[in-house]
C-alpha positions in Angstrom: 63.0 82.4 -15.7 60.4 83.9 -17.4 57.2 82.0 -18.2 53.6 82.7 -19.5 52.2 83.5 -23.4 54.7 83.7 -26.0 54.4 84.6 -29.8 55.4 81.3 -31.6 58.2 83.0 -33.7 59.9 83.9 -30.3 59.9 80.8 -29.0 62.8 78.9 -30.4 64.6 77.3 -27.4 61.7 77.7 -25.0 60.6 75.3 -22.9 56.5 73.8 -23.6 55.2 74.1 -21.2 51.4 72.3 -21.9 51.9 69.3 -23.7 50.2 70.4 -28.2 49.0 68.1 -30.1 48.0 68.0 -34.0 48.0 66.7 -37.2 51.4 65.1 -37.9 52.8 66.5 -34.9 52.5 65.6 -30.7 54.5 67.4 -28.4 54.8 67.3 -24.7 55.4 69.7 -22.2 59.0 70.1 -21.1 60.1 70.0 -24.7 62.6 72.4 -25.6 61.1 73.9 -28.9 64.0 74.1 -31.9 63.0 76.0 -35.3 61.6 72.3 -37.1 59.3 72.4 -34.3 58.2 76.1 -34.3 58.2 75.7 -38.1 55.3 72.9 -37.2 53.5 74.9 -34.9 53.5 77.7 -37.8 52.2 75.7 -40.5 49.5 74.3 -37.7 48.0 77.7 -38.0 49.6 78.3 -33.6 50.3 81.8 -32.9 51.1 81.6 -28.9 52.1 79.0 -26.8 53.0 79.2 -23.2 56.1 78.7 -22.1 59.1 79.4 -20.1 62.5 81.0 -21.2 65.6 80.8 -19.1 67.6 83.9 -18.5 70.7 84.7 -17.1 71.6 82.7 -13.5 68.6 79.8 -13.9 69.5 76.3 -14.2 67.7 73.9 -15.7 65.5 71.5 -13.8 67.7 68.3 -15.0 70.8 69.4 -14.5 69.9 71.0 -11.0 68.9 67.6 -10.0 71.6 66.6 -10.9 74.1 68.2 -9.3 71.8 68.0 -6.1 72.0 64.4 -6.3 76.0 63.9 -6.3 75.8 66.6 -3.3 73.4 64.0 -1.2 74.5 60.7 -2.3 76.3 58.6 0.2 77.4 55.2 0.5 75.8 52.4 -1.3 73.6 55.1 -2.8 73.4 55.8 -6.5 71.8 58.6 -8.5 69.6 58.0 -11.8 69.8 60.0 -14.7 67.4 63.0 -14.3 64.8 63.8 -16.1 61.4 66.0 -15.8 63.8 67.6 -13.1 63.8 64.3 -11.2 66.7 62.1 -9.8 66.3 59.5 -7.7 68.7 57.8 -5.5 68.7 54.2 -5.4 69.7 51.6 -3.0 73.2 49.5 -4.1 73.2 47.2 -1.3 70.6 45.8 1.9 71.0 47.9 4.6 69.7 50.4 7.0 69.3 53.9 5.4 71.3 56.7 7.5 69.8 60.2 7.2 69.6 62.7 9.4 66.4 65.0 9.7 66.7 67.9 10.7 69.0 68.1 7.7 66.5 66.7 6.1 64.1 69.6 6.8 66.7 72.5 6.3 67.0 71.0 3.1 63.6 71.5 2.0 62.9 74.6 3.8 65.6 76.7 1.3 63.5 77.1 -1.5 59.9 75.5 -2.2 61.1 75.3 -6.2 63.5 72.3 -4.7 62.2 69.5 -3.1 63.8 66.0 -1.0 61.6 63.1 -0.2 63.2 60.1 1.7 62.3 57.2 3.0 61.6 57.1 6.7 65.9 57.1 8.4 67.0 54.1 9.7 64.5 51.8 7.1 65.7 48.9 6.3 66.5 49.2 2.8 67.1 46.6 -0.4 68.5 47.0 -3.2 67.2 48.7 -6.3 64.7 50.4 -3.8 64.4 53.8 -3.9 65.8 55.8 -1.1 65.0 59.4 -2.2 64.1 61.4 -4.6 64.9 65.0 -5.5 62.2 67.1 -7.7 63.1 70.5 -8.9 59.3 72.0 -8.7 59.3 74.4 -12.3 61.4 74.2 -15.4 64.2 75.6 -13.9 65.8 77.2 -10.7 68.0 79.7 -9.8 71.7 79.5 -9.1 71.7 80.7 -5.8 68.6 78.4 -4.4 71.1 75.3 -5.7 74.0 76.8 -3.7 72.2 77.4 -0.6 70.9 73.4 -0.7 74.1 72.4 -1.6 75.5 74.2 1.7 72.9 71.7 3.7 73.7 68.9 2.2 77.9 69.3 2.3 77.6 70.5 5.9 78.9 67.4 7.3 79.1 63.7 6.4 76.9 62.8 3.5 72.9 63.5 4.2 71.9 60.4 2.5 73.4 57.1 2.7 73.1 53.4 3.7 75.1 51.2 6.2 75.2 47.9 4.9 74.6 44.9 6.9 77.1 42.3 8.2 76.7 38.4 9.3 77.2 39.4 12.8 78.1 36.8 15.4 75.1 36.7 18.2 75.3 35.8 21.6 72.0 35.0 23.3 71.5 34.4 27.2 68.0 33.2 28.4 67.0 32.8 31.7 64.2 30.3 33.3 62.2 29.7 36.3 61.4 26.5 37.8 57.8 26.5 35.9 59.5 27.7 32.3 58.7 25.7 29.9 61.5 24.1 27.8 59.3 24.9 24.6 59.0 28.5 25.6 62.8 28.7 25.1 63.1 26.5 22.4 60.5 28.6 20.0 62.3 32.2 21.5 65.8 30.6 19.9 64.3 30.2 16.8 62.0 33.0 16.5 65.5 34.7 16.8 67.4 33.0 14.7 64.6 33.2 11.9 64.8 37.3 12.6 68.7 37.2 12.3 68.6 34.9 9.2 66.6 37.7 7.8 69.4 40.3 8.6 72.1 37.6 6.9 73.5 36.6 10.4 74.3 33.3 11.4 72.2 31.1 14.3 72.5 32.7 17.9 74.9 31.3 20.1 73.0 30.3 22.9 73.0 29.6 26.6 70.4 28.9 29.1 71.0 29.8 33.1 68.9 30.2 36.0 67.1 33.8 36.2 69.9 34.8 38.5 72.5 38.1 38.6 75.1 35.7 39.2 74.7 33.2 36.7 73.4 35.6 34.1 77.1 37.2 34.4 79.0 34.3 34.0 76.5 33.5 30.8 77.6 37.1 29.4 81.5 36.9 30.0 81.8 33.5 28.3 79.7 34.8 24.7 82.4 37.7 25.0 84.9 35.8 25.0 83.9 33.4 22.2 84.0 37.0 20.0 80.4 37.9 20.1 79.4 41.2 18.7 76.1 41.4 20.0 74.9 40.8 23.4 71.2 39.4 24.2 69.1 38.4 27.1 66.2 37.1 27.0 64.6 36.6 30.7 62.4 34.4 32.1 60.8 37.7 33.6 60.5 41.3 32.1 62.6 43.6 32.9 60.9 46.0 35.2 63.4 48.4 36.7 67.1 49.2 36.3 68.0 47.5 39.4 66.3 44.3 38.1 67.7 40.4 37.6 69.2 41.0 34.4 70.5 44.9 34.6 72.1 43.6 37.4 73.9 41.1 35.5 75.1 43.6 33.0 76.7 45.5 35.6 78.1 42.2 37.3 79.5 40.9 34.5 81.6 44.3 34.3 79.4 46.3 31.9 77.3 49.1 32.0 73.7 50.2 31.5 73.0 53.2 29.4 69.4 52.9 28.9 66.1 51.4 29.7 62.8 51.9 28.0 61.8 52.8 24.6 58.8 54.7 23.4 57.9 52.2 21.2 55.0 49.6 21.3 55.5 47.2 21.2 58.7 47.1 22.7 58.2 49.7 25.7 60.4 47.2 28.3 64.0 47.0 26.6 67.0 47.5 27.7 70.2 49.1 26.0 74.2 48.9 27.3 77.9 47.9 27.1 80.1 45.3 27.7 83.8 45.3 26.9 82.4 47.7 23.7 80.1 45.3 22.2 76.6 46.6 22.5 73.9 44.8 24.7 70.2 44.3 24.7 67.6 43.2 26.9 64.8 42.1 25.5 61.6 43.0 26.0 58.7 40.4 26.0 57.4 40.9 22.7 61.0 39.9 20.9 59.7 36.3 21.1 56.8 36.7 18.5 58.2 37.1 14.9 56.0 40.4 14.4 57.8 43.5 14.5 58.5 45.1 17.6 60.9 48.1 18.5 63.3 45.6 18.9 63.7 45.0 15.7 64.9 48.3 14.9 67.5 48.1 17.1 68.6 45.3 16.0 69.3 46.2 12.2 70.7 49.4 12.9 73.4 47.0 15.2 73.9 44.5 12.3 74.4 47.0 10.8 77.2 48.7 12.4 75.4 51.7 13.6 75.6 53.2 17.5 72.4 53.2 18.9 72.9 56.1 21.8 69.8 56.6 24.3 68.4 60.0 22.3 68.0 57.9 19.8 66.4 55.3 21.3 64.2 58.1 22.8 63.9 59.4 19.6 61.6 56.7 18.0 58.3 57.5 19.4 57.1 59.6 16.3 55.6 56.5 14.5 56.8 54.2 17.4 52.8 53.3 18.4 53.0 49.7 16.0 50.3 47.8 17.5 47.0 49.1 14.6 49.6 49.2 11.5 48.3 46.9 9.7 50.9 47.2 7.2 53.9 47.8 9.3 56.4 44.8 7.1 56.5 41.4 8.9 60.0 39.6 9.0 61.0 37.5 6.3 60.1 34.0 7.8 56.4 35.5 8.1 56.1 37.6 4.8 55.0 34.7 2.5 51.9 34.3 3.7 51.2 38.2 4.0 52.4 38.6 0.5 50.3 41.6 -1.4 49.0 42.8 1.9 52.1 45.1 2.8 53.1 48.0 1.6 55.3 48.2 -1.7 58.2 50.1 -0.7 59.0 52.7 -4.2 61.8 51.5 -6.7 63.3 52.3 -9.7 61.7 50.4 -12.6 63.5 46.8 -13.8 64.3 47.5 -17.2 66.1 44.8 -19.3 67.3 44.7 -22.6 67.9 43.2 -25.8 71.3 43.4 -28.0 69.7 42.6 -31.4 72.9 41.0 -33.2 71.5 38.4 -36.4 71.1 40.8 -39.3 73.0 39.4 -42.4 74.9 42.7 -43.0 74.1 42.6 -46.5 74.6 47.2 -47.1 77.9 46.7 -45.6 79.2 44.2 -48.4 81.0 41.2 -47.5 81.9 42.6 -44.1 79.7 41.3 -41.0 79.6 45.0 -39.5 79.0 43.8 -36.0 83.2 42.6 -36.1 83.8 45.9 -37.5 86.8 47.2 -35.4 86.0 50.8 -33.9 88.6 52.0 -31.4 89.8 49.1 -31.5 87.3 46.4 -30.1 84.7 44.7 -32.5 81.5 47.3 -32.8 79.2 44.6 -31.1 81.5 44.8 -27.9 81.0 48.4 -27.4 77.5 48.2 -27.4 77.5 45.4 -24.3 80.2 47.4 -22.4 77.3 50.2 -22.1 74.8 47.9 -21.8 76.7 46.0 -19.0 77.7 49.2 -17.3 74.3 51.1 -16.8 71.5 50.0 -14.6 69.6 47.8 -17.7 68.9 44.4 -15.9 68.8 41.5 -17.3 70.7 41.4 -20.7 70.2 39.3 -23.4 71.9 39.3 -26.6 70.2 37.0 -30.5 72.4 35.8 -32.7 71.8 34.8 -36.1 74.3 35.4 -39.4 77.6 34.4 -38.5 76.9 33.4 -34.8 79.7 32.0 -33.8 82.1 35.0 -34.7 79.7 37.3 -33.0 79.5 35.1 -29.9 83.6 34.8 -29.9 83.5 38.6 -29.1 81.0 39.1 -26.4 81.7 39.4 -23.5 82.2 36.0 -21.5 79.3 36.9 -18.3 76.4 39.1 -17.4 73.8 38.1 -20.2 71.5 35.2 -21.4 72.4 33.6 -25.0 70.0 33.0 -27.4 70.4 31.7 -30.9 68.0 33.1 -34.0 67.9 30.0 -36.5 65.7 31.9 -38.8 67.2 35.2 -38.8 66.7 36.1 -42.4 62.9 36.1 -42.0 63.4 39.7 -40.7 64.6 41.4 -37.4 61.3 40.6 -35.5 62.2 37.0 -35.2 64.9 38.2 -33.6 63.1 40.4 -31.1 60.6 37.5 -30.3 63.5 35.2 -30.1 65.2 38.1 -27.3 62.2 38.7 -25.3 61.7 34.8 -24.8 65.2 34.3 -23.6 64.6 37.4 -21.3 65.2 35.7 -17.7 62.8 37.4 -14.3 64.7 40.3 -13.0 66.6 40.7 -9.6 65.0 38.8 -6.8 63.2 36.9 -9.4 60.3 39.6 -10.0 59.7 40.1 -13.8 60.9 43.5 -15.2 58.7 46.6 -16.1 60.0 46.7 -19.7 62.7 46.2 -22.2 65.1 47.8 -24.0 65.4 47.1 -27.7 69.1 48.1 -29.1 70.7 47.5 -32.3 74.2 45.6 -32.3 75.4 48.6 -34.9 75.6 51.7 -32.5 78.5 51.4 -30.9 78.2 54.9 -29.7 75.6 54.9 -27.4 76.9 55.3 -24.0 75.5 54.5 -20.4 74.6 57.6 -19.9 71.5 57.5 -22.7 70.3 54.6 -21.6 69.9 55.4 -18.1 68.2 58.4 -18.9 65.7 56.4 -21.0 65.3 54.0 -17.6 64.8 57.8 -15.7 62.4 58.7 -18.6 60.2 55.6 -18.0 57.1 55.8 -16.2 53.8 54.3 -17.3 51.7 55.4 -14.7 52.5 59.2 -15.9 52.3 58.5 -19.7 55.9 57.4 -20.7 55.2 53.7 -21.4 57.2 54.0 -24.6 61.1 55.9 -24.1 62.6 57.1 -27.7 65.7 58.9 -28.0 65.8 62.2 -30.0 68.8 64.5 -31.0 67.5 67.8 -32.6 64.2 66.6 -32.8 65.2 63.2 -34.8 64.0 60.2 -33.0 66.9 57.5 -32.7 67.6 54.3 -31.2 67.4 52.3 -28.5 63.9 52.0 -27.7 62.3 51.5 -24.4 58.7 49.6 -24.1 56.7 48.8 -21.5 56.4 45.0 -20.5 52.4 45.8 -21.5 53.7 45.7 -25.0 55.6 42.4 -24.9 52.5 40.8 -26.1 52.5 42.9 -29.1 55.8 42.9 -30.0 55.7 38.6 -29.9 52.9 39.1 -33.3 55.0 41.6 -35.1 56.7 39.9 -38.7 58.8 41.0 -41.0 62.1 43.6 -40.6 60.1 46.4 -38.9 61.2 45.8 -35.3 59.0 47.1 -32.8 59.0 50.3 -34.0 55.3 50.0 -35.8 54.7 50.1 -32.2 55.5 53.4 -31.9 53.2 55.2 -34.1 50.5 52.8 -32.9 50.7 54.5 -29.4 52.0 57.5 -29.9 50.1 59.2 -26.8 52.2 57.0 -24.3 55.1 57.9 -26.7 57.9 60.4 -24.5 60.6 61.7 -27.0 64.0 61.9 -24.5 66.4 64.5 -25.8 69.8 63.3 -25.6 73.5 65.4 -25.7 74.8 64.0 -29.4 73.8 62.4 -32.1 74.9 58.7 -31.1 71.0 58.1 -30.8 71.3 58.2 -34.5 74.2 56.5 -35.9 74.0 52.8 -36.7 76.7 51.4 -39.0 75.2 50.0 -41.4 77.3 50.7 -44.7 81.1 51.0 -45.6 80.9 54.7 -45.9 79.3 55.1 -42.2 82.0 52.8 -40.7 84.8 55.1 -42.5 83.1 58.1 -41.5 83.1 56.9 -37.5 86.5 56.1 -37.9 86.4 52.2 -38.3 87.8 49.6 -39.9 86.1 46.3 -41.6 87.0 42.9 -40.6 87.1 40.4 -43.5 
């Protein structure tokens, strides 16, 4: 790749690399120049730019991303759209994420142009949560440095994935001395079953025996036989060698230690091993306070369905020490009241959107163009099939003119149904009425920003408007996402929830588009593959030209 100081006429299909700006015209870096926009920079009185040319053997930096990203992606892991030579991987369903480091690090230590960051393995993931993200350093890389990554990350299973959690059936033994107190055991129980509720298991089934091999054994065989898939016990004393009351009872009871003590602290005195295949614990004091203890990571990776061998136990003492983290991410039951005080785990942003689907029609004749038929299907339907199948959450779709033909074509699930009585007072009654019906995103948290689209493109595919979502990013300037083919700005538009505000005052038929020009330096143009950005269908002549055919 070549990059530095180029003349202006030379640089049709280069890549900006500073962002310009001037009058009539703002351009930011990473935009591939095309002869309108060197004309611009001409008639701007620009003689040089810098910039970077690709040459023979470079990839660019999205599509190197991208191709890293299907390479690393595992189970219950999907990749974003790329964009600024970023993908991220995002989490499908709750789990533990499985990735192995020293992959991890071979990875990264190919080329410094290519770069993984993960979350920390074994995490307990949720989903929409980002579990990685790949970032090709300059505008583009070479051929060879993807190929050499892409070795890494196909040597083996998958680098990056996530074991999902099951409701697993718990068997919990404790133990008590003549002075135990009855309350001691009854708070451990539920201190359990609150950390297993968390982990979407059902209530431990318990038993309660003297601290004594014997009777610890017969405790064990009976939760094995009721088709437990855990093992725990909980003692009325720690653990404090291998040859103690309830390792003792492991072995007894026909099982088998593997492993006792963990570098972690809290957590230092647990036990790990085997009975009849089903994996067992001994817990160590601390596993009766709700705060997170090394335990606890044991614990998930067995829900979810992960061997814990003793390396790896022995492996957790790099960030094991958990006593001063003041952030270390309480369990569920204790999270309310800790709420803002933890750290946000990264995710990808909660973008909804808006099917705007009242216009009257009026260019198109007597023909409501929404019922058009294009390949078949009413034009209105292809637009929610994209919608429906990218990763835009929640959808809602206005009607207005002719509702309740529009509404008999929709799809019958996965959107909120609003009504626009007033729809001929202009299309911003209709936005005002969408963003109103606009329920709170997954989990109930309210969503970054919206997607505006127009119920007369039925070309638009998943694919653009998850690479609007990838574009999105406030906090580096790209509050507002606008589709472009060959420099021509298109449709749908992305906004920022910061602008919902602003688009409730707008009147008339301008949309929230007025928006655009208003703040044009969070404005970030997003080049797309065709021209489907562009084509709304909104007279007879369009409709024939796509290939449709009116519905009377």
């Amino acid at each position: 790749m070549h990059f530095g100081l180029l003349p202006v006429d030379k640089a049709a299909d280069c890549i900006l690399a500073h962002s310009l700006r001037g009058a009539g015209f703002a351009f930011k870096k990473g935009r591939r120049l095309s002869s309108e926009d060197i004309a611009v920079l001409r008639a701007a009185g620009i003689a040089e730019i810098v910039a970077a040319r690709l040459e023979a053997g470079d990839v660019h930096e999205d599509a190197a991303a991208t191709e890293l990203a299907a390479a690393l992606c595992g189970a219950k892991l999907t990749a974003s759209a790329s964009f600024t030579g970023r993908c991220n991987l995002l989490v499908a369903d709750r789990g533990v994420l499985v990735a192995e480091r020293a992959r991890i690090d071979a990875f990264n230590l190919v080329d410094e142009s290519i770069t993984l960051a993960t979350l920390t393995p074994y995490d307990l993931v949720e989903p929409h949560q980002m579990a990685a993200t790949i970032k090709i350093i300059p505008f583009a890389v070479t051929r060879s440095a993807i190929d050499a990554c892409l070795a890494v990350a196909r040597d083996g299973d998958p680098l990056l994935s996530v074991a999902p959690l099951a409701a697993r059936k718990v068997g919990l033994v404790q133990t008590h001395l003549r002075s135990t107190k009855q309350s001691i055991l009854d708070k451990t129980r539920d201190v359990m079953d609150r950390r297993l509720a968390s982990l979407g298991c059902p209530a431990a089934v318990e038993r309660r025996c003297p601290h004594d091999s014997a009777a610890v054994a017969r405790e064990l065989t009976a939760l094995a036989a009721e088709g437990c898939d855990i093992l725990l016990m909980s003692g009325a004393s720690a653990i404090v060698d291998r040859r103690d009351v309830l390792p003792a009872a492991l072995e007894a009871a026909g099982g088998t230690v593997d492993h006792f003590g963990m570098p972690v602290d809290p957590g230092n005195l647990m036990l790990l091993g085997t009975l009849e295949g089903r994996p067992v614990v001994g817990l160590p004091g601390c596993a009766r306070s709700p705060k997170v203890n090394g335990f606890d990571w044991v614990l998930q990776r067995l829900v979810a369905g992960l061997s814990v061998a003793p390396a790896d136990i022995m492996r957790l003492g790099a960030g094991g020490l958990l006593k001063e983290i003041a952030s270390r991410p309480l369990p569920r039951a204790e999270a309310v009241e800790a709420a803002g005080t933890a750290h946000t785990a990264p995710r990808a942003p909660r973008i909804a959107a808006i099917v705007l689907a009242a216009g009257q029609s009026r260019r198109m004749g007597a023909v409501n163009k929404l019922l058009a038929s294009v390949d078949g299907k009413p034009m209105v339907s292809h637009v929610m099939e994209s919608l429906q199948a990218s990763q835009a959450r929640p959808l809602a779709v206005v009607t207005g003119h002719d509702y309740a033909a529009v509404e008999a074509v929709l799809p019958k699930n996965g959107f909120t149904l609003t009504h626009n009585p007033d729809y001929a007072s202009g299309l911003s009654s209709s936005l005002r009425r969408g963003l109103a019906a606009l329920p709170e995103g997954p989990e109930g948290v309210p969503v970054d920003g919206v997607l505006v689209c127009l119920g007369d493109m039925p070309r638009v595919s998943p694919a653009v408007i998850n690479r609007l979502i990838a574009a999105f990013n406030p906090t580096e300037g790209r509050a507002i996402c606008v589709p472009t083919w060959q420099g021509k700005r298109g449709n749908p538009v992305l906004f920022a929830r910061r602008f919902f505000a602003e688009m409730q005052e707008i009147a008339g038929d301008t949309g929230a588009r007025a928006l655009i020009g208003e703040h044009a330096e969070v404005v970030c143009e997003v080049p797309m593959d065709d021209d489907a950005v562009l084509l709304d269908i909104d007279t007879p002549e369009a409709l024939a030209a796509l290939g449709g055919a009116a519905v009377r």
